[in-house]
VOGU-3710 file (C-alpha; in Angstrom, 3 decimals, decimal comma):
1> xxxxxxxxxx> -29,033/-8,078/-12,032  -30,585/-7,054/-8,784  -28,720/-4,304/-6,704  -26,690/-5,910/-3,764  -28,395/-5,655/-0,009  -27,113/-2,607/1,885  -25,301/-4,824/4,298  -23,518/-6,596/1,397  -21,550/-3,387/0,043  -17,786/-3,340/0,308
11> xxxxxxxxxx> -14,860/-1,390/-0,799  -11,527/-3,777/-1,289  -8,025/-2,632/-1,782  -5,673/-4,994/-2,743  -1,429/-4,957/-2,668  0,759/-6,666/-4,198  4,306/-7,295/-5,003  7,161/-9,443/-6,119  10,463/-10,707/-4,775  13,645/-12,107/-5,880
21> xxxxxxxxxx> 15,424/-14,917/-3,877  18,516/-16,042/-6,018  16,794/-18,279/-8,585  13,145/-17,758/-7,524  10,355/-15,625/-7,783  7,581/-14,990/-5,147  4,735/-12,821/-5,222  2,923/-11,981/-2,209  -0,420/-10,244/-1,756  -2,828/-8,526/0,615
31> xxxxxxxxxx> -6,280/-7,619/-0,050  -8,351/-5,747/2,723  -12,285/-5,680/2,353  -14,344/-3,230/4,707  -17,994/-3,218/4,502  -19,726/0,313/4,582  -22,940/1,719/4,607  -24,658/3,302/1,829  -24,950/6,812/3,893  -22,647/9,686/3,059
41> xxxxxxxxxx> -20,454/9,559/6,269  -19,948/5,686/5,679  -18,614/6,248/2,770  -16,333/9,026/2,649  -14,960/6,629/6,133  -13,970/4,271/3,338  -12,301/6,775/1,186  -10,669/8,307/3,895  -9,605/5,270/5,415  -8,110/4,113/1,487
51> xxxxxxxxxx> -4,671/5,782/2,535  -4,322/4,388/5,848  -5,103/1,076/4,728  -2,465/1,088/1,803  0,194/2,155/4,187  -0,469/-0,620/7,079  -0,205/-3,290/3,682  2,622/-2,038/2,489  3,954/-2,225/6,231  2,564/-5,932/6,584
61> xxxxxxxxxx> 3,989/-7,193/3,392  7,220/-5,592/4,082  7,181/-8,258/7,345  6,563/-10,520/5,278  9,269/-9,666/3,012  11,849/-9,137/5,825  10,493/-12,751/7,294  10,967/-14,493/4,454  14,617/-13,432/3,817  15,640/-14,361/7,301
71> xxxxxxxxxx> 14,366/-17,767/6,374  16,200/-17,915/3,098  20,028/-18,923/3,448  22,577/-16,127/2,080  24,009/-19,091/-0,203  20,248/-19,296/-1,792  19,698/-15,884/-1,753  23,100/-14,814/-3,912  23,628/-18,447/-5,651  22,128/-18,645/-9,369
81> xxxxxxxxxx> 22,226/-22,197/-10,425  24,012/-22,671/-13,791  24,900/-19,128/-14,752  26,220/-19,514/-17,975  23,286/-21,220/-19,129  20,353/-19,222/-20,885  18,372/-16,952/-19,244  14,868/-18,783/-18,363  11,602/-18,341/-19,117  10,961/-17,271/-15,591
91> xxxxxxxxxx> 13,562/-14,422/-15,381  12,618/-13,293/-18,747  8,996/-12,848/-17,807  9,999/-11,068/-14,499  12,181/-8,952/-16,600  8,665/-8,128/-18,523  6,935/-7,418/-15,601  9,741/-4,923/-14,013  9,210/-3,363/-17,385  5,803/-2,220/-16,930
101> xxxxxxxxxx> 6,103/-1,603/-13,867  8,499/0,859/-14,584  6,258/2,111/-17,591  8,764/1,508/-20,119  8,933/0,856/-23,467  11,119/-2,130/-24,878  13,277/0,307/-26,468  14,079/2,336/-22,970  14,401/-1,379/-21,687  17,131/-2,151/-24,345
111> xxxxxxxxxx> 19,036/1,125/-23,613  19,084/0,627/-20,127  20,767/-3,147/-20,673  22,996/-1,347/-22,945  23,773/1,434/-20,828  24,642/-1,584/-17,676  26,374/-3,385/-20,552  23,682/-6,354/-21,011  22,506/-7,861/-24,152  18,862/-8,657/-23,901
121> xxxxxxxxxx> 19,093/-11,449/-26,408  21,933/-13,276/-25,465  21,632/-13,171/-21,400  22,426/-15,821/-19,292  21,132/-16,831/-15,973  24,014/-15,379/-13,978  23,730/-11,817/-16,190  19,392/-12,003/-16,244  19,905/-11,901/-12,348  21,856/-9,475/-11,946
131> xxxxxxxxxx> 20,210/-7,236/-14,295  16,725/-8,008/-12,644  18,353/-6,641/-9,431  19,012/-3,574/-11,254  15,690/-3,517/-12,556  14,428/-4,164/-9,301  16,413/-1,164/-7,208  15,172/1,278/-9,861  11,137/0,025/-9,302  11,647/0,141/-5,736
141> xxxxxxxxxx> 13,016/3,628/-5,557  10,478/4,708/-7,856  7,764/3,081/-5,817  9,102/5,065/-3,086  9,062/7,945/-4,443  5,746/7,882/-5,804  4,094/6,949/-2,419  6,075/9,381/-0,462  4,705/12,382/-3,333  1,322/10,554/-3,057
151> xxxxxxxxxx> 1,698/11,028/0,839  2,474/14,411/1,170  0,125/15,319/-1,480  -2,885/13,761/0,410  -1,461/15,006/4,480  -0,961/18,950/2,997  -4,875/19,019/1,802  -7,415/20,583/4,422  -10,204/17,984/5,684  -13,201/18,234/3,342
161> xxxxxxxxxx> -16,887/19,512/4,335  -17,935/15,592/4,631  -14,696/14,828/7,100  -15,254/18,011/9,576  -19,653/16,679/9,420  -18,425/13,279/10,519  -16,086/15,091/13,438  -18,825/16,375/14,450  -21,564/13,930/14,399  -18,965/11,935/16,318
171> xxxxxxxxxx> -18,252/14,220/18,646  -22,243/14,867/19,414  -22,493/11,077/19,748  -19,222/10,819/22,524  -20,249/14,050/24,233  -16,499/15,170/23,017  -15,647/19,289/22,464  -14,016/18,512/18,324  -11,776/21,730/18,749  -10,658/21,204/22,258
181> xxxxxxxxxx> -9,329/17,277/20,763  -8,571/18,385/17,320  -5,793/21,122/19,764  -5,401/18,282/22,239  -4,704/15,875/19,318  -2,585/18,005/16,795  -2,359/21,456/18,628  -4,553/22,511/15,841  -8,138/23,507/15,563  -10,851/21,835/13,561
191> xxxxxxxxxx> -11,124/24,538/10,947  -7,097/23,967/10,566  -7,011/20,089/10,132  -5,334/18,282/7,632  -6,924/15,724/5,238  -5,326/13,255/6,774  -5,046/13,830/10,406  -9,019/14,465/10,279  -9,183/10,833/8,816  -6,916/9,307/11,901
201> xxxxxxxxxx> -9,640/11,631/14,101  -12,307/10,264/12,641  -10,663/6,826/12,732  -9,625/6,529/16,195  -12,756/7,926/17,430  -15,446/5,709/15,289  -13,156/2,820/17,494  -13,993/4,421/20,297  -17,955/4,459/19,416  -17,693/0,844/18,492
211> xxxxxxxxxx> -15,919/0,164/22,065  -18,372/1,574/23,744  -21,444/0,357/21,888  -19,731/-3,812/22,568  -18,953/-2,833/26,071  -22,686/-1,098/26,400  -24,127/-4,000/25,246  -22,412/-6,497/27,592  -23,551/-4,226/30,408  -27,402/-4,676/28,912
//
């Protein structure tokens, strides 16, 4: 299969994530594609730019969480229709999916109903709910705390070699001193940048090179 054209190359990052509204289930998702170059500095802009993307998804789909619960009624949102009756098909696959996304096995799944005083086999609708908000509270703190590790992981790292050549290749090309904006910037030199506030450098100034080339061309 033939290699795709240079201008065809993208890198896609995709988020996605479930909700609970009383009786239903909705899963929303956001992919972002960016096309790059093939050169070195194209690339490591995609890599770099990986974090900042994830973060303004998982701000966009938290709108669109917040959005959609103003729209739902509090009566929908805490009602469960016929609670005594068996837990559905629905909630029980939910329940699967809260599983692995906790990582868990079914037998640290059972002792965790047990512990909350649930019996897998026999739940109803009223007790699957309530046990898939449980569920739910205990992925979304995880979550948190594995993107706020994942965070501060990725911000205490120093900019890489490739990060400080595009600073300065973008600074040559916007006739802009790097260490006088890196201390204007983050009261920090270049040599001292983090990973991540050389990618928001790098960021904010390739939209400043793309300004200038649309507002250049106008002019021609």
């Amino acid at each position: 299969m033939p290699a795709k054209p240079q201008s065809e190359r993208s890198v896609t990052r995709t988020y996605r994530t479930a909700i609970k509204l009383g009786d239903d289930f909705i899963t929303i998702e956001e992919t972002i594609t960016l096309p790059i170059d093939a050169d070195d500095q194209m690339v490591q802009q995609a890599v770099d730019l990986g974090w900042r993307i994830f973060r303004s998804q998982r701000e966009a789909v938290e709108q669109q969480i917040a959005h959609i619960r103003e729209q739902h009624t509090v009566a929908t949102a805490i009602t469960v229709r016929d609670p005594d009756a068996p837990a559905s098909e629905r909630q029980r696959n939910f329940i699967a999916a809260l599983q692995q996304a906790l990582g868990w096995s079914g037998e640290q799944l059972a002792s965790f109903a047990q512990q909350h005083g649930y019996d897998l086999v026999s739940l109803n609708k009223g007790q699957a709910s309530a046990f898939i908000d449980e569920l739910k509270r205990l992925s979304d703190e995880q979550q948190r705390v594995a993107i706020a590790e994942e965070r501060a992981r990725y911000a205490g790292q120093p900019a890489s070699e490739k990060q400080r050549a595009a600073i300065a290749s973008l600074a040559r090309d916007l006739g802009l001193d790097p260490d006088t904006e890196a201390q204007r910037r983050f009261q920090v030199s270049v040599a001292q940048l983090s990973n991540e506030q050389a990618a928001t450098l790098i960021g904010e100034w390739q939209t400043l090179q793309r300004t200038l080339a649309r507002e250049g061309r106008r002019s021609g």
